[in-house]
N, C-alpha and C positions, 0 to 999 in steps of 0.2 A: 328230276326236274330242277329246274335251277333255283326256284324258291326257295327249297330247303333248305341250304345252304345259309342264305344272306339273315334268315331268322334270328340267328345267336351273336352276329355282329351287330343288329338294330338293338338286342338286349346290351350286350354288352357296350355299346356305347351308351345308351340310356340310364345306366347305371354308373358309368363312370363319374360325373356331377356328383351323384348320391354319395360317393366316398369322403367327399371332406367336409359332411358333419360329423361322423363316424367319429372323431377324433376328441368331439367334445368341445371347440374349440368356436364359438361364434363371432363372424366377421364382424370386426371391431366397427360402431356407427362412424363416420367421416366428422373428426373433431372441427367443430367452425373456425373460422381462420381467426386468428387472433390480431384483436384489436383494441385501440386506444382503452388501456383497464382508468373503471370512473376516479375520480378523486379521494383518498382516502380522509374518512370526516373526522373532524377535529375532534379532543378529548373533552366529554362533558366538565363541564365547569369549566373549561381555561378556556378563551377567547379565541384561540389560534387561525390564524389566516386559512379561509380554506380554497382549497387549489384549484375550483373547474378554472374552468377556461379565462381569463381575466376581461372587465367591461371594456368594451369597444369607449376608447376616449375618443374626445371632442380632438380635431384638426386644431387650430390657431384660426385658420377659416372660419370654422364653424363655429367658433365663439363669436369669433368678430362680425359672425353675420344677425346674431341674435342679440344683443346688447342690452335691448330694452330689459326683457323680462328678470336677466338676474341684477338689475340693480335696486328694485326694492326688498330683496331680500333678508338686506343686512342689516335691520333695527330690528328685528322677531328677535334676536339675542339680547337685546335690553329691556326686555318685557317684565316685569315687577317678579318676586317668585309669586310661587301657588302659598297658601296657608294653611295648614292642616292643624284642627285642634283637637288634644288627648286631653279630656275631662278625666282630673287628678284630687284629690286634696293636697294641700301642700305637705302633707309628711308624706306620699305617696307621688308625690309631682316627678323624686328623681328614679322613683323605678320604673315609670309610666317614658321616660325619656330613655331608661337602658334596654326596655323592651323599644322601645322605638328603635334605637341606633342596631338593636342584633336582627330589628326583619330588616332596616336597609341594606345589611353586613349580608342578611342572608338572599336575599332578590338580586344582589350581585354591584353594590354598591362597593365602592373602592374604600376602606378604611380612613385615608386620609381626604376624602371627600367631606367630612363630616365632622363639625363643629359643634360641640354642646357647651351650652353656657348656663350657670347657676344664678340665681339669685338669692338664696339663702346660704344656709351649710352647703362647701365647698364638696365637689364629688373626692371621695376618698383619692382618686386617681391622681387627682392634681394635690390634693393635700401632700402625697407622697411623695410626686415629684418635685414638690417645691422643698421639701425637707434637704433636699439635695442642693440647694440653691438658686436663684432664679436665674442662673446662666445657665442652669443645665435643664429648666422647668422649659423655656423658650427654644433651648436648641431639639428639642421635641418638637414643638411646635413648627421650626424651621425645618427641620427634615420632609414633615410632610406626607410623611410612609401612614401613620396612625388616628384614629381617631384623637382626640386635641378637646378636653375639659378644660373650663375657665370660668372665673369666678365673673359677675356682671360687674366688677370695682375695674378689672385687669382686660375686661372684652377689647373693649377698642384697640389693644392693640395686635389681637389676630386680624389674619389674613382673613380676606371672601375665602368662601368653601363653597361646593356647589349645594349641600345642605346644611341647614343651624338648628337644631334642637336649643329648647328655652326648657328650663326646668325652673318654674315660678312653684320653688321650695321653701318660701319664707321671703324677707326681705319688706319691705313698705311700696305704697304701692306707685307712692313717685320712681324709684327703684326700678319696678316691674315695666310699667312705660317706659324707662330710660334704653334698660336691658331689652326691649321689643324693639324699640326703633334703631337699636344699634345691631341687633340679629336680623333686623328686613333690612338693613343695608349692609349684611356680609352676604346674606343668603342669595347664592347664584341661580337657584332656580327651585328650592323650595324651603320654607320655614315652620318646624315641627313644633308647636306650643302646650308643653304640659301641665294641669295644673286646674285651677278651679275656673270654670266656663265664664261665670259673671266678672271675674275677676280680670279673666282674659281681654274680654270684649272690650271693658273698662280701660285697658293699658293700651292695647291694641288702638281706638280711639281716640287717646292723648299723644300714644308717642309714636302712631305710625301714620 
């Protein structure tokens, strides 16, 4: 009968497929097609530029068609600082100011952001720079890389900083006013006051 026959060829093709698992060998999944890989993120702690895709900027067009809104913007940068006050005694006013400057150091404040000024005993800092000379006490100060101690006798002649630490360590308390109003006019956008509360309010008051 003719059936007979065609039996072993329906197997035998049926089975051929079946061969190449047999090998152990499983058909690799279809890798996705490769595309745009995302931005590699910047290293914790340093600021580094990070790379998606950059902001779509404004035409020359498009400024010049909005005018109005961005010209009040630019007096918000002449706004008084903020005031923050570290309840101190004055034998404890300059370490209530070293722990101030190391959380700015550590929140990610720039070293030479930051101006501390004495009113009593001079911070060792500056004692020792100025042992050096005062050409070489100021070209510290010039550089601008570091934090920058100075006695409230010598203030006035640093630069604004974007913060001023007062360490009200001693001194009188015309002094204490004088040294406040000359730190709220370095201070670029905040002024750190160590020292005794009643004492503060009191200088703060007259000389600010």
């Amino acid at each position: 009968m003719p059936l007979i026959p065609e039996e072993p060829q329906i197997h035998e093709s049926a089975q051929g497929p079946r061969a190449t698992p047999a090998s152990g060998r499983v058909a690799p999944t279809p890798r996705p097609v490769p595309g745009p890989r995302p931005a590699a993120p910047s290293r914790p702690g340093r600021p580094g530029p990070v790379r998606p895709t950059p902001p779509v900027q404004r035409t020359p067009r498009d400024a010049a068609a909005k005018p109005g809104p961005s010209g009040p913007a630019a007096p918000a940068a002449s706004t008084t600082p903020q005031i923050q006050l570290v309840p101190a005694t004055a034998a404890g006013a300059l370490d209530a100011a070293e722990e101030a400057v190391d959380l700015l150091l550590e929140s990610g404040r720039a070293p030479g952001d930051v101006l501390v000024i004495t009113t009593g005993e001079p911070h060792p800092w500056a004692a020792h720079e100025l042992s050096f000379g005062e050409a070489a006490y100021w070209a510290q100060h010039d550089a601008g890389d570091d934090v920058f101690y100075a006695d409230a006798a010598v203030a006035e002649r640093a630069a604004p900083r974007p913060v001023v630490v007062v360490a009200l360590n001693g001194g009188s308390e015309a002094a204490a006013a004088t040294a406040l109003s000359l730190a709220h006019s370095r201070a670029g956008g905040l002024l750190i006051v160590c020292g005794d509360p009643q004492r503060i309010n009191a200088a703060l008051g007259a000389g600010v």
